[in-house]
GUNUFI-801120 format. One line per 3 residues: number of its first residue (from 1); their letters; for each residue x, y, z of C-alpha. Coordinates in steps of 0.5 Angstrom, whole numbers. Layout:
// residues N
NUM	A	X/Y/Z ~ ...;
// end
This chain:
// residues 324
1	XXX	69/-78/-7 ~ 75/-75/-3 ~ 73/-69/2;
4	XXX	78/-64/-4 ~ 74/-67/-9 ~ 67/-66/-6;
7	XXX	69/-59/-4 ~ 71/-57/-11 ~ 64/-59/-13;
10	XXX	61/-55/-8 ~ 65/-50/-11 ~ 63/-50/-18;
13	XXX	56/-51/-16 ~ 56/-45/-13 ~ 60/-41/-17;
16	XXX	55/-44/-23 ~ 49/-41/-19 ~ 50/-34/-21;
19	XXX	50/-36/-28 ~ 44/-40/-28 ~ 41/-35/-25;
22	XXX	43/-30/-31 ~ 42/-35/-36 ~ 33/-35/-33;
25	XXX	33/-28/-32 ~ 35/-28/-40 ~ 29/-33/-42;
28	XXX	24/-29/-37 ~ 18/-29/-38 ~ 18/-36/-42;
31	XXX	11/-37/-39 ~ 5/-33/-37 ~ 6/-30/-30;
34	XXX	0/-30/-25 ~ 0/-24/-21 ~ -4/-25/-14;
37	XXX	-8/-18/-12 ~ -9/-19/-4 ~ -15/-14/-4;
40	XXX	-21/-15/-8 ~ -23/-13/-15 ~ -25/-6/-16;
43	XXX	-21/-3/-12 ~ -15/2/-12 ~ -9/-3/-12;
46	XXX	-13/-8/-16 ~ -14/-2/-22 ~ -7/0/-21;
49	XXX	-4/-8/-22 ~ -9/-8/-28 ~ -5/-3/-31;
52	XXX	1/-5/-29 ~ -1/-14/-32 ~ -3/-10/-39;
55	XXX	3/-7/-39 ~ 8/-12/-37 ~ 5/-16/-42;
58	XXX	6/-12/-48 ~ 13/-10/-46 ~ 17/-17/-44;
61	XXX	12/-21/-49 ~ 8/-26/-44 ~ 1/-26/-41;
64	XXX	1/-23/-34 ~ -6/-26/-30 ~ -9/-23/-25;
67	XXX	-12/-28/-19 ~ -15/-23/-14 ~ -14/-27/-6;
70	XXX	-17/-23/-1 ~ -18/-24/6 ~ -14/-23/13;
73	XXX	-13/-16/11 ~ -9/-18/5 ~ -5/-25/9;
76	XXX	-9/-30/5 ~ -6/-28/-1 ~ 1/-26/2;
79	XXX	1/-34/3 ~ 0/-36/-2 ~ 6/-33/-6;
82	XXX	10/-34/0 ~ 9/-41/-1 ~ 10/-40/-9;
85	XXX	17/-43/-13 ~ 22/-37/-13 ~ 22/-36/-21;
88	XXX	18/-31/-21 ~ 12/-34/-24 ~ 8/-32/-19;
91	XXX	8/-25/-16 ~ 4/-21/-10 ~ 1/-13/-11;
94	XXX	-1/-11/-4 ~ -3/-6/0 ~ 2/-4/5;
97	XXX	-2/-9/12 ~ 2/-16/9 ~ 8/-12/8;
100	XXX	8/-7/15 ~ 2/-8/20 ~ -1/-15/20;
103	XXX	5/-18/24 ~ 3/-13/30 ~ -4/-14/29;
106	XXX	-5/-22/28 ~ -2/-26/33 ~ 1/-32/28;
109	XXX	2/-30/20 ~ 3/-37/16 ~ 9/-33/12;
112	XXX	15/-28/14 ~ 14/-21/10 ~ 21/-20/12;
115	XXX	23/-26/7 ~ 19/-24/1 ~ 23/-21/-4;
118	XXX	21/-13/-5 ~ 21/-12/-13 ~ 18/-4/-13;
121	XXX	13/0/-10 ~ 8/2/-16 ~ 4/8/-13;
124	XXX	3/11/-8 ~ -5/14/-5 ~ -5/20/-2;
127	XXX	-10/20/5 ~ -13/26/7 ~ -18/29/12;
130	XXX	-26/28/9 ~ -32/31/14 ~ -39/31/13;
133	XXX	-41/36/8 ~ -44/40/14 ~ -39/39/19;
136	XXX	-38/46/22 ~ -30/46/22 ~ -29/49/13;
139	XXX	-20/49/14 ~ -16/43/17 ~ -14/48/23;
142	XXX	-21/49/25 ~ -22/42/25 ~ -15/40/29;
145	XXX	-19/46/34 ~ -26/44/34 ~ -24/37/36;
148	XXX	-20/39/42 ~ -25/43/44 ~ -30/36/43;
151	XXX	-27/31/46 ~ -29/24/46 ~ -36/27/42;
154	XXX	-34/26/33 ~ -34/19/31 ~ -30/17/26;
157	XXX	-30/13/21 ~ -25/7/18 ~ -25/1/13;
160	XXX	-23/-4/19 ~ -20/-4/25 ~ -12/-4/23;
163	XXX	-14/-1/17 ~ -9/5/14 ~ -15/9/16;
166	XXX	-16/7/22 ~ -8/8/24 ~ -8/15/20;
169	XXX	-13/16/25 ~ -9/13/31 ~ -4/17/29;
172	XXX	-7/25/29 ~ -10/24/35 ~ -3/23/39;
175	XXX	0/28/35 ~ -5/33/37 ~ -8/31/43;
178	XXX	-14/30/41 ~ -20/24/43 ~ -25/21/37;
181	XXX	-29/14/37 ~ -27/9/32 ~ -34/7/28;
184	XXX	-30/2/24 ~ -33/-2/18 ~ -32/-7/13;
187	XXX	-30/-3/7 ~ -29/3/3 ~ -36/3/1;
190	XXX	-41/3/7 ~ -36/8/12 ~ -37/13/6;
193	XXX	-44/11/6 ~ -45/12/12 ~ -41/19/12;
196	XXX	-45/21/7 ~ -52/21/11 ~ -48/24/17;
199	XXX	-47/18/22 ~ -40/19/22 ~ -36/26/23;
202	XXX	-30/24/18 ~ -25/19/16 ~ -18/19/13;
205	XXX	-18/16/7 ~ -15/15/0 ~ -15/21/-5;
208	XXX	-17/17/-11 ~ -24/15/-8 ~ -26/22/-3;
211	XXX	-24/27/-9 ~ -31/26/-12 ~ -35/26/-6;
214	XXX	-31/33/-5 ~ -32/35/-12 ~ -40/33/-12;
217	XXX	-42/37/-5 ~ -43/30/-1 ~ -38/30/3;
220	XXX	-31/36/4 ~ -24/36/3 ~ -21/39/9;
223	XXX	-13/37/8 ~ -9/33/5 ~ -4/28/9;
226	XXX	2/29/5 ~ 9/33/6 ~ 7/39/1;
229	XXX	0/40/-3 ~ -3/36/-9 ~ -2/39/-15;
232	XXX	-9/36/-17 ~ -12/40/-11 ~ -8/47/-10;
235	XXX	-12/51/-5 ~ -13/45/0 ~ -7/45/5;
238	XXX	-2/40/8 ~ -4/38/16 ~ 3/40/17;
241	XXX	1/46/15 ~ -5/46/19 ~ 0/46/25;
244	XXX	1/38/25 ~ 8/36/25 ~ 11/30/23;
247	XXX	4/28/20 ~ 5/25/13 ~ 1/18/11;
250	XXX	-2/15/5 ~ -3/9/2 ~ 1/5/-3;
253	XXX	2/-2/-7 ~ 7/-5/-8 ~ 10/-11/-12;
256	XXX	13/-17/-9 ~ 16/-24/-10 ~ 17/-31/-6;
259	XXX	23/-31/-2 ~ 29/-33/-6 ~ 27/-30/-12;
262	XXX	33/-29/-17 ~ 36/-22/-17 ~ 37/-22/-24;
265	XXX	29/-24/-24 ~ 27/-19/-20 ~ 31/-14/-22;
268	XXX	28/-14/-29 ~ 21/-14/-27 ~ 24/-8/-23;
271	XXX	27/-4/-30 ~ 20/-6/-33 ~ 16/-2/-28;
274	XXX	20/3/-27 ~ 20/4/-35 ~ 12/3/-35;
277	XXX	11/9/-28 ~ 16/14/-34 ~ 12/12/-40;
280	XXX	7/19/-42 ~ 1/14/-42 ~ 2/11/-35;
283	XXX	3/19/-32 ~ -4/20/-35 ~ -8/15/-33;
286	XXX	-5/16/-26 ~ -8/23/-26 ~ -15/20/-28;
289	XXX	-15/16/-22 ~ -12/21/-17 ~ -6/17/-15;
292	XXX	2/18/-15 ~ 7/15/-18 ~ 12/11/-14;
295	XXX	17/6/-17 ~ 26/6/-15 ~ 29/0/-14;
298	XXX	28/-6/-10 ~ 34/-4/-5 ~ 30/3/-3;
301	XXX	23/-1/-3 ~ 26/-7/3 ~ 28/0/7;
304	XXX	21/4/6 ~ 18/-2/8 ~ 22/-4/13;
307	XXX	21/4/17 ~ 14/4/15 ~ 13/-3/19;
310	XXX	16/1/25 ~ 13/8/25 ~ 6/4/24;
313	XXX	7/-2/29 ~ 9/4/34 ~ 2/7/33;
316	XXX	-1/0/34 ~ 2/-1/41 ~ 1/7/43;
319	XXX	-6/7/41 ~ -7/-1/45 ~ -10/-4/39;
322	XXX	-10/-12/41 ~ -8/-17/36 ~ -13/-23/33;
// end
């Protein structure tokens, strides 16, 4: 073949990409969709992408399958569907460490998260402020107070080391100035059970599992986390309104695809989402669980990920958190 006729050829082949690439977002789903969650079952983003499969099933007509890989703070899930075909038939609902922190807290990652494609953040956690039921502080600016004058005597707890607790954590004590000992656990479960039973002075954690704690006397909600009050509880603060500026942190999960995925794939998937977190019933049962709706579109997902990676990566490096 001449050098002219193998360039038109190669011309005509990318010219066809486009096309070929519309043509499987036309057919898309054809097949079920397997769906790795990158957590454990039973927790807030495996419940959250159980939502999520029900209803992208119903809506493009496929079965949508729920594989749940945890391990490595979400890295073993994450390799999986970084090594997955790109044609949209394996996905990954993560919590953000995969996403944002792991690559400043392990030294080697089997896959690139700046090279996964980003499909849409589904929900959002907000994180707050919870104590022992008989911590002597009662509003988050006597608790900012409390712990100045107590430095190095609270202990706080967390989920693991690297953890949004733990690195929300890390983050109010160098916004205010204050020292606490890390008490870090293997999970939601036992840093509760040990706050409850006061080994531990507070944690940082997710809205959706401190507000029954709150609400049943077992434990305290002093502030939220977020940049203005929660509808769902009015009369608690914001720590920005405690006298912490620039002090916003929750939690979230996000859908994402292997690199390469076609955009017209992964805009369809986004259409689909962002219908679902619309829909009345979705906004209900987002309430029943004390979450926030997110969605967007694929391009404000990859930037929100992206500033999140630095804001948190900075946090690591200043609070001297060596990586596995």
């Amino acid at each position: 073949m001449s050098r002219r006729l193998f360039s038109f050829a190669a011309i005509g082949t990318l010219l066809a990409m486009p096309a070929l690439a519309q043509d499987a977002a036309a057919t898309y789903p054809s097949r079920g969709v397997r769906i790795i969650v990158t957590v454990p079952a039973g927790g807030g983003v495996d419940s959250v992408t159980r939502i999520f499969a029900d209803k992208l099933q119903r809506r493009l007509g496929q079965s949508f399958v729920i594989e749940n890989q945890a391990g490595a703070g979400g890295n073993v899930g994450a390799s999986t569907v970084f090594a997955a075909a790109p044609d949209g038939y394996t996905l990954m609902s993560s919590q953000p460490a995969p996403l944002t922190t792991n690559v400043a807290l392990y030294k080697k990652l089997s896959f690139d998260p700046t090279a996964l494609e980003p499909v849409v953040i589904m929900s959002r956690f907000p994180n707050v402020l919870l104590v022992r039921k008989d911590f002597p502080a009662m509003t988050g600016a006597e608790f900012i107070a409390y712990a100045k004058a107590n430095p190095g005597k609270l202990n706080y707890g967390s989920q693991g080391i690297g953890t949004t607790s733990h690195l929300t954590t890390e983050l109010f004590m160098s916004l205010t100035g204050t020292k606490m000992v890390h008490v870090p656990y293997k999970g939601t479960a036992p840093a509760l059970n040990d706050l409850m039973a006061g080994h531990v002075d507070l944690i940082f954690m997710e809205l959706s599992s401190a507000v029954r704690l709150h609400q049943g006397g077992s434990a305290r909600i002093l502030a939220v986390a977020t940049d203005k009050r929660l509808d769902s509880l009015p009369d608690i603060p914001t720590m920005l309104e405690a006298g912490v500026p620039n002090f916003v942190s929750d939690t979230w999960n996000a859908l994402s695809a292997p690199p390469k995925t076609p955009a017209p794939i992964v805009n369809k998937l986004n259409h689909a989402v962002n219908d679902i977190i619309a829909a009345p019933e979705t906004k209900k049962q987002f309430e029943e669980l004390s979450l926030l709706p997110a969605g967007g579109s694929p391009a404000a997902m990859a930037k929100f990920v992206k500033d999140e990676t630095q804001r948190w990566t900075e946090v690591i490096h200043r609070a001297g958190i060596q990586p596995e």
